[in-house]
Structures are given as structure tokens and as C-alpha cells.
FIPA-95179 format. One record per atom (N, C-alpha, C): atom name; y, z, x. Coordinates in pm, 1 decimal. Atoms other than C-alpha are relative to their C-alpha. Example, Ala and Ser with C-alpha at 12.3 -4.5 7.8 and 13.67 -1.06 7.14 Angstrom:
+------+----------+----------+----------+
! atom !        v !        w !        u !
+------+----------+----------+----------+
!    N !   -119.0 !      0.0 !     89.0 !
!   CA !   -450.0 !    780.0 !   1230.0 !
!    C !    120.0 !      0.0 !     90.0 !
!    N !   -119.0 !     -6.0 !    -82.0 !
!   CA !   -106.0 !    714.0 !   1367.0 !
!    C !    109.0 !     73.0 !    -77.0 !
+------+----------+----------+----------+
***
This chain:
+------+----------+----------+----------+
! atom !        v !        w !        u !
+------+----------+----------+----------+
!    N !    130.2 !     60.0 !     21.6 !
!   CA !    294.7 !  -1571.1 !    427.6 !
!    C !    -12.9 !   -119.1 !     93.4 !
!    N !     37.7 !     88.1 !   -108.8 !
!   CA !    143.4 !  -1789.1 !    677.6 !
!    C !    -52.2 !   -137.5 !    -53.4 !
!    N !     97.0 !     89.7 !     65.7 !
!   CA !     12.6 !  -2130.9 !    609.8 !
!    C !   -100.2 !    -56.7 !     15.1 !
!    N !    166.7 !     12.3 !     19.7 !
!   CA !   -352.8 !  -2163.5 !    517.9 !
!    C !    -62.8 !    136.4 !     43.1 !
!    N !     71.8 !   -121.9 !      4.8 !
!   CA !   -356.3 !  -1806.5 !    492.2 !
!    C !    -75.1 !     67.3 !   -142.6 !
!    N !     74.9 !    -54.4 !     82.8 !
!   CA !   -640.6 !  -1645.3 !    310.6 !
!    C !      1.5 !    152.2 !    -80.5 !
!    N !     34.3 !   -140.1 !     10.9 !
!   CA !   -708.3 !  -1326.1 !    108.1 !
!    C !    -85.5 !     63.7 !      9.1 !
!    N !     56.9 !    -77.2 !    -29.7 !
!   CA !   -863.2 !  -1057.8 !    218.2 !
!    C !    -86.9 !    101.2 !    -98.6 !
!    N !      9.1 !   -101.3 !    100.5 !
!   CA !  -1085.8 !   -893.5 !     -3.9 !
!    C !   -142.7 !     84.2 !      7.8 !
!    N !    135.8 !   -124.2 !    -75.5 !
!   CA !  -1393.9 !   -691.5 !    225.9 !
!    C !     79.8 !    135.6 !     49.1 !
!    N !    -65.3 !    -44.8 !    -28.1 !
!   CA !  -1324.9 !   -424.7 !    338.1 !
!    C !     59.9 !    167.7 !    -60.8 !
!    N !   -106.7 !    -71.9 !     59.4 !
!   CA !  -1070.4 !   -144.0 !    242.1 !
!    C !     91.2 !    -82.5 !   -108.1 !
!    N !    -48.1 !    133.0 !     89.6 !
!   CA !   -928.4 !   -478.7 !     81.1 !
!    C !    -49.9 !     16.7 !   -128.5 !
!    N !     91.7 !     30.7 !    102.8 !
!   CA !  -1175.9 !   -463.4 !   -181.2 !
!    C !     58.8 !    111.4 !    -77.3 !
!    N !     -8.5 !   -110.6 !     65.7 !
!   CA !  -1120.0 !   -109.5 !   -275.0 !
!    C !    222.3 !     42.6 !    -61.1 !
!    N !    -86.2 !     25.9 !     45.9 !
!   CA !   -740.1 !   -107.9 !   -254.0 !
!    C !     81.2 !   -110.6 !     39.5 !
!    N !    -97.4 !    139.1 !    -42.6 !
!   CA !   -436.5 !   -378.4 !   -209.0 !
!    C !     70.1 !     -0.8 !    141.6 !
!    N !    -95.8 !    -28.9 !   -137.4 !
!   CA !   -244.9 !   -213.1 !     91.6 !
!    C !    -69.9 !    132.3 !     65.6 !
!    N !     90.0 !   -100.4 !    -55.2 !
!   CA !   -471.0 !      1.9 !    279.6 !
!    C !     49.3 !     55.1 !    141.0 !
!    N !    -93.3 !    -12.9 !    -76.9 !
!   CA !   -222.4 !    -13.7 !    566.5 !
!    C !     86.0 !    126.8 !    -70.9 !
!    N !   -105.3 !    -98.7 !     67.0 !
!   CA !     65.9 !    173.5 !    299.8 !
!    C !    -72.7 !    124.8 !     -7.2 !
!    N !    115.7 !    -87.9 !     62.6 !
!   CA !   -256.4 !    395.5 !    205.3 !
!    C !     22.9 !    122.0 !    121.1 !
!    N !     76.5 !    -43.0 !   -130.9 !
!   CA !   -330.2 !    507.7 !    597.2 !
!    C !    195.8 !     63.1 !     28.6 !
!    N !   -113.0 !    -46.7 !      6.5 !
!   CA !     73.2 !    557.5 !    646.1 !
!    C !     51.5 !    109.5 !   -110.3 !
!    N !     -9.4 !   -131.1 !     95.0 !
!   CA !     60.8 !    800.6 !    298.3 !
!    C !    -19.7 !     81.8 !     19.2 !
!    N !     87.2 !   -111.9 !    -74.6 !
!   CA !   -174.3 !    984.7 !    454.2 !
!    C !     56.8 !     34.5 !     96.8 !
!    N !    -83.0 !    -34.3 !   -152.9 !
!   CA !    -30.3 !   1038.1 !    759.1 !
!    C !    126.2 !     91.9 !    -81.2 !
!    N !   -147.1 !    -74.6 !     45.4 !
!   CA !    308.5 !   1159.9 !    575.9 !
!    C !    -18.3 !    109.2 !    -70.2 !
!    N !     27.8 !   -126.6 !     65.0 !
!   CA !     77.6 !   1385.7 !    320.3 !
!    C !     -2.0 !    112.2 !     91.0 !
!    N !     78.5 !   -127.9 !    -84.8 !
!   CA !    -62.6 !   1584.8 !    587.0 !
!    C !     99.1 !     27.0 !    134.6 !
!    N !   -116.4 !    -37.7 !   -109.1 !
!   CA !    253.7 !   1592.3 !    848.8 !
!    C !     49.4 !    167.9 !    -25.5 !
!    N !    -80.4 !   -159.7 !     20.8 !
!   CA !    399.2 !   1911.8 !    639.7 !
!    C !   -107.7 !     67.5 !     73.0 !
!    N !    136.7 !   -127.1 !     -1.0 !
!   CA !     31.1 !   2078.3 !    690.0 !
!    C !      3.8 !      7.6 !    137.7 !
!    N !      1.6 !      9.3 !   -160.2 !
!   CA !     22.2 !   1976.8 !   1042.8 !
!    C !    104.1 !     74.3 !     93.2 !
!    N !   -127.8 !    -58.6 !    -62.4 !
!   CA !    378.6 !   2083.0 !   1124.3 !
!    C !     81.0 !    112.6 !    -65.1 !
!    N !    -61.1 !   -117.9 !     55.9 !
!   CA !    461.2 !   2346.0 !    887.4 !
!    C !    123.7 !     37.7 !    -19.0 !
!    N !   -115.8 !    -20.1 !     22.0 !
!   CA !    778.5 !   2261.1 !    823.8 !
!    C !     42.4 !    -72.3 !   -139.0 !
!    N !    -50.4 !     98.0 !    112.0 !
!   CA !    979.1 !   2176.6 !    515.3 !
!    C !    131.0 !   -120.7 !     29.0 !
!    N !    -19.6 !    116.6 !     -3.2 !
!   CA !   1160.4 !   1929.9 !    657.6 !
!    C !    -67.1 !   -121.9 !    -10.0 !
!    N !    110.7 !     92.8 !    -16.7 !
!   CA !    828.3 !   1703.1 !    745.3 !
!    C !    -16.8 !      4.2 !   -182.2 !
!    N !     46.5 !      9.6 !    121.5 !
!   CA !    801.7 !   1789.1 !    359.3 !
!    C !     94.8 !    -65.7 !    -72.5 !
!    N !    -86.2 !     54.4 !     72.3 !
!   CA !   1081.6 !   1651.7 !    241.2 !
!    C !     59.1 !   -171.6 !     27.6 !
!    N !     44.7 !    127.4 !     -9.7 !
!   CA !   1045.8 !   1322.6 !    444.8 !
!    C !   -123.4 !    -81.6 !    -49.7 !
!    N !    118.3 !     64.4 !     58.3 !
!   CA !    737.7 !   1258.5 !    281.8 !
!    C !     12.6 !    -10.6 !    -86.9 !
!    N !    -62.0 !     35.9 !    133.1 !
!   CA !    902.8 !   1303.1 !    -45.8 !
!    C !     79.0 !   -150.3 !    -27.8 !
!    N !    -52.4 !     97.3 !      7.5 !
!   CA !   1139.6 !   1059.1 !     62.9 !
!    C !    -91.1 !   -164.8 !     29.2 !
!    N !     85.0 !     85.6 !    -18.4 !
!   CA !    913.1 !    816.5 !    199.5 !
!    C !    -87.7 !    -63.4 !   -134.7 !
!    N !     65.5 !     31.8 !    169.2 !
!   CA !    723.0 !    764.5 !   -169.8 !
!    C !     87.3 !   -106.4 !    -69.9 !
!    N !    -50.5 !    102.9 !     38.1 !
!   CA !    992.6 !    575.7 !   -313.2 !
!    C !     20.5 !    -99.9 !     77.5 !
!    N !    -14.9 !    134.8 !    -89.4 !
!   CA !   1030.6 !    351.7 !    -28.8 !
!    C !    -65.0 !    -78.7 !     38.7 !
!    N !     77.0 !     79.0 !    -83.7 !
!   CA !    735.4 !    255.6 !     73.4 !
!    C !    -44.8 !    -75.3 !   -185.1 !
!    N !     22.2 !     60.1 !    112.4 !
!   CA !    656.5 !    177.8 !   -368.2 !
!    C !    135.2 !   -160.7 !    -20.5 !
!    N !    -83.0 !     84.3 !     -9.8 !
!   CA !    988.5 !    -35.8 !   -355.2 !
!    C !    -60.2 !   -141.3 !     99.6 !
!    N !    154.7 !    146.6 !    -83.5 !
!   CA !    794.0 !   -259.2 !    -56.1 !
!    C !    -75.6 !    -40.3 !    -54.5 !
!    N !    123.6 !    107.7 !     80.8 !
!   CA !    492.1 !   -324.7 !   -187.6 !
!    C !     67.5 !    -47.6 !   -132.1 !
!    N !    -86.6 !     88.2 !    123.3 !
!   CA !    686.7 !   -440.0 !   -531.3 !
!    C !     56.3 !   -103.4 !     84.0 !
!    N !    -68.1 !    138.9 !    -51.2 !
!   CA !    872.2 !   -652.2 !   -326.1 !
!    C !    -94.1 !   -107.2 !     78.2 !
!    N !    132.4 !     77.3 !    -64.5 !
!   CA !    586.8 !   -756.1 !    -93.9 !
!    C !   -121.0 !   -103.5 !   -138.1 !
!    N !     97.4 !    111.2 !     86.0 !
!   CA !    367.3 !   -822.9 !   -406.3 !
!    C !     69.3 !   -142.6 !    -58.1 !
!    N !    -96.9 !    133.3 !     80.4 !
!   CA !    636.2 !  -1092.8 !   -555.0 !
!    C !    -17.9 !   -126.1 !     77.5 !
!    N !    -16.0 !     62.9 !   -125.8 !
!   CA !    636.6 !  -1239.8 !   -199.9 !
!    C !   -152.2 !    -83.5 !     -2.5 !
!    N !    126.4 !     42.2 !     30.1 !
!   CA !    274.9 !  -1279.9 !   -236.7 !
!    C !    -73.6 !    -64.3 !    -98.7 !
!    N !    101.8 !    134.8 !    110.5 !
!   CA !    179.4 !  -1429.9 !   -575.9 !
!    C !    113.8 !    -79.8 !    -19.8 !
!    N !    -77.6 !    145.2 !     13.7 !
!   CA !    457.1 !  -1684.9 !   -533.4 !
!    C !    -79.0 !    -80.7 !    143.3 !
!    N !    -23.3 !     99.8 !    -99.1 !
!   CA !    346.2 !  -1796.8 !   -185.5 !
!    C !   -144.2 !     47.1 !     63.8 !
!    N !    151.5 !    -29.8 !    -73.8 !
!   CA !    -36.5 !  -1652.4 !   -146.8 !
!    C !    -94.4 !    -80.8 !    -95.9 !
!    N !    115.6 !     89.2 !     81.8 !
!   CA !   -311.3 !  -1898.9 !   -292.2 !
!    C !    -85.5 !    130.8 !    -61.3 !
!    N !    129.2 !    -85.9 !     52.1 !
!   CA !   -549.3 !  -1659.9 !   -516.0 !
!    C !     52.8 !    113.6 !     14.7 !
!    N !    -15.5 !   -149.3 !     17.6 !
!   CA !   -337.7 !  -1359.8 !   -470.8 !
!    C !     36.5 !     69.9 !   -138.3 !
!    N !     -4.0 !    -56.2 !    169.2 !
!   CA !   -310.7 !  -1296.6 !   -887.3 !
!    C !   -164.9 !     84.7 !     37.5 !
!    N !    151.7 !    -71.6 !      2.3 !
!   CA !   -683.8 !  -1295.5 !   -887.2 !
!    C !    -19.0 !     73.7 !     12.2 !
!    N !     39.1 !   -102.4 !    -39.7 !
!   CA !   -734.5 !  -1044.2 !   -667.4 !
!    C !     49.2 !    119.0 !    -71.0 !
!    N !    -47.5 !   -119.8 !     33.2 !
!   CA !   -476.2 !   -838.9 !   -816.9 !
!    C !    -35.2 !     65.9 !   -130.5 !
!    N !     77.2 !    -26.2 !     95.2 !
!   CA !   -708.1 !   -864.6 !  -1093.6 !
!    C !    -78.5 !     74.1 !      4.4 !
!    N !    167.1 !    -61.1 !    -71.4 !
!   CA !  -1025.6 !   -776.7 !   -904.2 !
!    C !     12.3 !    142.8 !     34.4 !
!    N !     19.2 !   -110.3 !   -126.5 !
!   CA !   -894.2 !   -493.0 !   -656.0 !
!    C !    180.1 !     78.9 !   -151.9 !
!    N !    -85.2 !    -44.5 !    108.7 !
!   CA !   -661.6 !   -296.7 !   -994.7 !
!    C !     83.5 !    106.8 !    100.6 !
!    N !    -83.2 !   -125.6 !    -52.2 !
!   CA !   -508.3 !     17.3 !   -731.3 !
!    C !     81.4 !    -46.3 !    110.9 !
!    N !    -84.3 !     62.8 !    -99.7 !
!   CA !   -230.1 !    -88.5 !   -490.3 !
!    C !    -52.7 !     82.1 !    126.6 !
!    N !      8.9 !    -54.2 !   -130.2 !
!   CA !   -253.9 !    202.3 !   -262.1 !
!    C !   -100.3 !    108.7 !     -8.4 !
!    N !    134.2 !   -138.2 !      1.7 !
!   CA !   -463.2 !    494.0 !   -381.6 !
!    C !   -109.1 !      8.3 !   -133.8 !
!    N !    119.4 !     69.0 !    140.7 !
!   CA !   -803.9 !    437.5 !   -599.4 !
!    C !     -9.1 !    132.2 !    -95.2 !
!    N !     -4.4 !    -76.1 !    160.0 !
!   CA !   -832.6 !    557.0 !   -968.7 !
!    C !    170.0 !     54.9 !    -36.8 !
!    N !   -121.8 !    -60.7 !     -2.3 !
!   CA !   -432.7 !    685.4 !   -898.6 !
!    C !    107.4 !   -109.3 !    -11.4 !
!    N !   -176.0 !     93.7 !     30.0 !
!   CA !   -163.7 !    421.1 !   -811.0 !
!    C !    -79.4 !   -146.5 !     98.9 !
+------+----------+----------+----------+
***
């Protein structure tokens, strides 16, 4: 966290928390379809717990040392994918 950094909350912000993790999910859903292999499918399996382990750790990082980042996590309720997670 930077200092006299703000939160972000236009946007993809608004709708979910990590819209970055979101755009990287995606990418990993649709690799098997793209590449038709079950390996690409089984890195995307793996990838799920790792990238949930981050943001947990990232969020801690953030409402100790982000001004107003509870709030939001009030406002904007889906980390990475809306109505889901």
C-alpha cells in the first residue's frame, strides 16, 4: 500500500474487489476450450486455490494499511465473480 493511496471504487471496482484476479480466471476458464487439452484443465484447477489464498492475504494487507478499505468491502460484497465468490 502506497501512501495517500486511495480506493478505487468506479469502474469494475464497483462491481467486484479484484477485477484484475477476475480477468486472469477468465483467461484460465477458457484456456482448456481454447487448447483442448486436459492438461490446460488441470492448471486451471490448480490455479483456484492459489489465486483465493492471495486475495485472503492481499485483503488483510489492505484493511490494516488501506484508509476506507472495510467500507468498501461492505459496498462492493463479491471479491472476484458477482452474485458467486
Amino acid at each position: 500500500v502506497q501512501e495517500d493511496q486511495k480506493v478505487i471504487v468506479t469502474g469494475l471496482y464497483g462491481v467486484v474487489r479484484h477485477p484484475m484476479y477476475m480477468s486472469t480466471l477468465l483467461l484460465f476458464l477458457t484456456m482448456p476450450l481454447v487448447l483442448g487439452s486436459p492438461l490446460s484443465f488441470g492448471i486451471m484447477l490448480a490455479y483456484i486455490p492459489i489465486i483465493a489464498k492471495r486475495i485472503r492475504n492481499e485483503e488483510k494487507v489492505l484493511e490494516i494499511g488501506l484508509s476506507g478499505y472495510r467500507e468498501y468491502k461492505e459496498r462492493v460484497r463479491y471479491k472476484v465473480i458477482p452474485f458467486v465468490w
